[in-house]
N, C-alpha and C positions, 0 to 999 in steps of 0.2 A: 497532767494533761487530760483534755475533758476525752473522752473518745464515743464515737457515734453507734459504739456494741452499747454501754452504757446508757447511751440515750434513745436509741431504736429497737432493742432489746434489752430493755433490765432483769428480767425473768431469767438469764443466763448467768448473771453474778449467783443467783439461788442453786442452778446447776452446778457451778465450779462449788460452791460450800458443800452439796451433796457428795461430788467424787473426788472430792478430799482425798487425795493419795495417803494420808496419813491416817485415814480412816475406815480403807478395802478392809474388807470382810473375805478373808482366804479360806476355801469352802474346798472339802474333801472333793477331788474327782471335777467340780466345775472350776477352779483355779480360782475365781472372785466372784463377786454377787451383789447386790446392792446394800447398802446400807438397810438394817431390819427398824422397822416401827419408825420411819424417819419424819417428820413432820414441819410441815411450812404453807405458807399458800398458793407454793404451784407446785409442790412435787411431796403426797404423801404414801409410803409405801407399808404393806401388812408386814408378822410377824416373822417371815421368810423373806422380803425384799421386793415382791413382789408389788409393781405399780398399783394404784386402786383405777378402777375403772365406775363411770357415770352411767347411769340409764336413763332412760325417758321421765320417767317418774320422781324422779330423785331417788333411786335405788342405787349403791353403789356394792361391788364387787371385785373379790381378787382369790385367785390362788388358794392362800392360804390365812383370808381372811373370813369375809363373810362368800361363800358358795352358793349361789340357788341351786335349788335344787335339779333341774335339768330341764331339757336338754341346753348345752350350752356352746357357744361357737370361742374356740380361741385364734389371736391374732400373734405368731411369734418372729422374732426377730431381733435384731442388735439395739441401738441406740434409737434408733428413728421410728423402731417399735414401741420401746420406753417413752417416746416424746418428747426427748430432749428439743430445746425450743420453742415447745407449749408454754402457755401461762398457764395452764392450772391442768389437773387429771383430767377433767371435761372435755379438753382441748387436744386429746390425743387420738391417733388412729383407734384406737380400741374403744375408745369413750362415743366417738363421728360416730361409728357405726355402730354403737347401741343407741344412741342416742337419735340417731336421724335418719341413718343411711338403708342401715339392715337391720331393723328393731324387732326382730322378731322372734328373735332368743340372747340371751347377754351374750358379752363378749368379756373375755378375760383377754388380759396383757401380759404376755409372755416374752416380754421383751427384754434383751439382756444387756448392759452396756458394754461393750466392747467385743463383745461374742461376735463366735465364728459357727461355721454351719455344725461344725460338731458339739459345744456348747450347746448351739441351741438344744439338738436332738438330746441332749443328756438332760437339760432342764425340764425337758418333758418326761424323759423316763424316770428321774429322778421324784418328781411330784405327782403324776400321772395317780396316783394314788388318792392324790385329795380332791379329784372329779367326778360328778356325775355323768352320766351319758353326755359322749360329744356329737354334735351335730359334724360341723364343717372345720377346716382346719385353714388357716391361709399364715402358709411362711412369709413374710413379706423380707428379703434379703437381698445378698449379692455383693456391696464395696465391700464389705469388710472381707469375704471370701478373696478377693482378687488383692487385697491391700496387704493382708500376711501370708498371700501365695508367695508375694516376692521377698519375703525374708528368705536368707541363708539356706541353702539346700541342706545343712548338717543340722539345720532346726527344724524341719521340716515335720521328719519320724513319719510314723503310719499314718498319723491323724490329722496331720498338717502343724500348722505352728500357730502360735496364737500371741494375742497384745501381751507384752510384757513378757514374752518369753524369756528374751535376755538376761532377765533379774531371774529369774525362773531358773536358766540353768549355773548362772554367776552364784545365788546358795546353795544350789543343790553341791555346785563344785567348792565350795567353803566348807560342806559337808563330808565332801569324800574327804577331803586335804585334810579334815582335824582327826578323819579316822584313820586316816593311815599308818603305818607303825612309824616308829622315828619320825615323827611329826611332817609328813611329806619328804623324808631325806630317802634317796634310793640309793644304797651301796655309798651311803656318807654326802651325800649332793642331793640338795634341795629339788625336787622333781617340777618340770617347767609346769606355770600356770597357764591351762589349757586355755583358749578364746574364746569367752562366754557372750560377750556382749557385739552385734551385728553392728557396722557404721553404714554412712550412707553409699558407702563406694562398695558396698558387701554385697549390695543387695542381689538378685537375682533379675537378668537384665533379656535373657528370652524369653518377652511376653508372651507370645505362642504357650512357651511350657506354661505359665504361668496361670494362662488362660483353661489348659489343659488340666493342669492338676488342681484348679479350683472349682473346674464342673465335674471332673471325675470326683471329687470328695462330696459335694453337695451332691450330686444322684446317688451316691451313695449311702448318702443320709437320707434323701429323700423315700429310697425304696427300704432304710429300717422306719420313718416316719410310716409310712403305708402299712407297714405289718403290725406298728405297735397300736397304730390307731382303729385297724378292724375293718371287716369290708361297709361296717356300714354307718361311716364316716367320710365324707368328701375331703381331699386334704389337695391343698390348691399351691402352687408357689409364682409369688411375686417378684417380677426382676427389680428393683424401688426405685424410681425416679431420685437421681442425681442431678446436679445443678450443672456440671460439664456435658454430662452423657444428655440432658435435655433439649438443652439450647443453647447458642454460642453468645445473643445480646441478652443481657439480664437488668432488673430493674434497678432504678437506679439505686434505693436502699440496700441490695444485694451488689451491688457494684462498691459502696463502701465500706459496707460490712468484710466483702473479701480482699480488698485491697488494705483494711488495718487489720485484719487477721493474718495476712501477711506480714505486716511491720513489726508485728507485737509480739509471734510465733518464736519461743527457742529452739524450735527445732529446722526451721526454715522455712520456705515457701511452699504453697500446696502445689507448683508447679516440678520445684525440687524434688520433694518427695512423692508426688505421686501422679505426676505430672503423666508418665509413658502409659495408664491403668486411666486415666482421664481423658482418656480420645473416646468418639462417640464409635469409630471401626473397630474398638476394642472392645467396647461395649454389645456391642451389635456383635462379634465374633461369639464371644462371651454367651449372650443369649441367643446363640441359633445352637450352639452344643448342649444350653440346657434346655431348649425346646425339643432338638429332640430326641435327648437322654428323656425326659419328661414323658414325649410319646410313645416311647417304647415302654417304659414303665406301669404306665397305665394314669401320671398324677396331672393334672390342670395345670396350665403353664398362661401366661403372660407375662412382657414386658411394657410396664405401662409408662416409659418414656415418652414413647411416640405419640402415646396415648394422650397424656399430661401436657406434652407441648404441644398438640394440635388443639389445647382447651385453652392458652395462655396467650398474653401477647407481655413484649419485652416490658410494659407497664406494670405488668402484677408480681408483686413482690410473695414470692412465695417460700425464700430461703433465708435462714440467721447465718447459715454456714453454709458450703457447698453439701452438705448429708442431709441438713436437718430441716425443718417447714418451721413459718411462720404458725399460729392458729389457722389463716389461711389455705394455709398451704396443707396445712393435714385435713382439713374438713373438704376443701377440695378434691385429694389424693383419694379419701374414704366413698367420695360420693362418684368420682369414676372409677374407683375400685370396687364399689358396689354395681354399680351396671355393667359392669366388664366384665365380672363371674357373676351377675345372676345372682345375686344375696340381698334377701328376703328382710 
């Protein structure tokens, strides 16, 4: 069956090759990471995982590949950091604004796929090391915080829960069971097998909390982001433009794209799954707790929803997926998110 991802987005078969579940890279303390030294011609990443990012000049930088030497501005976040849905590294938020938007120090991609706001902040402290002086800092975030807010409250822990936790505690609990004496038997009786893995009926269904404990953990991160970054570092956070939380008509390429990612989906419909976390009042709930956690803290807040849909009409195809941008759509996102904070 021919399908219209295939033929309106081909650059996403390259993506699914890349996150290869059979190919995660299980990384001390950040849980996964990207594929190291991966190479193709839309998605090439340095010796660490880290995306490469485009300059004006045909300069190209990352992480933990080639570094200028300073000062240098980083862009961090989940998937839609990475640029899943770009055609090539050029084409991503980090690449928009060195290249066009905000040229006037690089920009490094810090974007992590599947990460949550605590990830992110470990990625930085984690590598923080192999930087010159930073300029400005812009988290660009937010679904993924609200998406594994609603897993299982016993997956939760200190630090919230994260993609793939399931399988995360289902070894971990294959691990206790083969340590145990008499092979999991207690007093001669095999010991029950605890409930590792969340269904869809598990989830956590008071969005309020949900709401709650995903801006309390992200200002939480935000105010260790502030301390490791130094005071004379501007560090900014973006709520990111999603394809529900923007607008209700979408183009028509985004109309088919999301109704055969619906058909196609093992896991169900994105209304299914994540349907209650997809209203624009939850959105909006959402970013007035982290506006003003943000102002109290002292860090640059924006939601550029509002922003993004007062620049679009239902004709511009801006989304492969409800998360992700077309090259449009990021070069767009980069150049009102560059006049929106002020980035030079």
């Amino acid at each position: 069956m021919k399908l219209h991802r295939d033929e309106l987005t081909p650059q996403m078969q390259e993506y699914t090759r890349f996150d290869d579940r059979g190919e995660t890279r299980y990384l001390p303390y950040l849980m996964y990471f990207h594929r190291a030294d991966y190479r193709s011609s839309v998605i090439n990443t340095d010796r660490a995982g880290f995306r490469i990012s485009h300059g004006p000049d045909g300069e190209t930088a990352s992480a933990a590949g080639t570094v200028p030497a300073g000062p240098v501005r980083l862009i961090s976040g989940s998937s839609t950091v990475l640029g899943i849905g770009a055609t090539s590294d050029a084409t991503t938020l980090a690449s928009q604004l060195w290249r066009k938007h905000a040229p006037s120090a690089p920009w490094l991609n810090f974007g992590g796929r599947c990460y949550n706001s605590t990830q992110e902040l470990l990625l930085f402290t984690l590598y923080r090391h192999l930087l010159p002086e930073i300029d400005e800092i812009v988290v660009f975030s937010g679904l993924n915080d609200l998406t594994v807010g609603r897993l299982p409250e016993w997956q939760q822990g200190d630090h919230g829960a994260f993609w793939f936790c399931g399988e995360y505690f289902e070894k971990m609990e294959e691990l206790r069971e083969s340590n145990r004496k008499g092979s999991g038997r207690i007093l001669g009786r095999r010991s029950e097998r605890r409930r590792t893995i969340s269904t869809h009926d598990d989830v956590r269904r008071d969005i309020s909390a949900v709401i709650d404990s995903a801006a309390g953990l992200t200002l939480r991160h935000l105010d260790s982001w502030q301390r490791l970054a130094g005071p004379t570092t501007r560090l900014m956070y973006v709520l990111q433009p999603m394809a529900l939380w923007m607008r209700d008509r979408h183009a028509p390429q985004e109309r088919l794209l999301f109704d055969e990612i619906d058909q196609i989906s093992k896991l169900g419909t994105w209304e299914a799954l994540y349907g209650d976390i997809s209203r624009k009042e939850v959105a909006h709930a959402f970013s007035e707790k982290l506006r003003a956690g943000c102002e109290k803290i002292g860090v640059g807040y924006v939601d550029l929803n509002p922003i993004v849909a007062e620049a679009v009409t239902e004709k511009d195809w801006v989304f492969v997926d409800r998360a992700h941008y077309t090259d449009y759509g990021y070069d767009l996102v980069a150049r009102i998110m560059a006049e929106t904070l002020d980035l030079s």
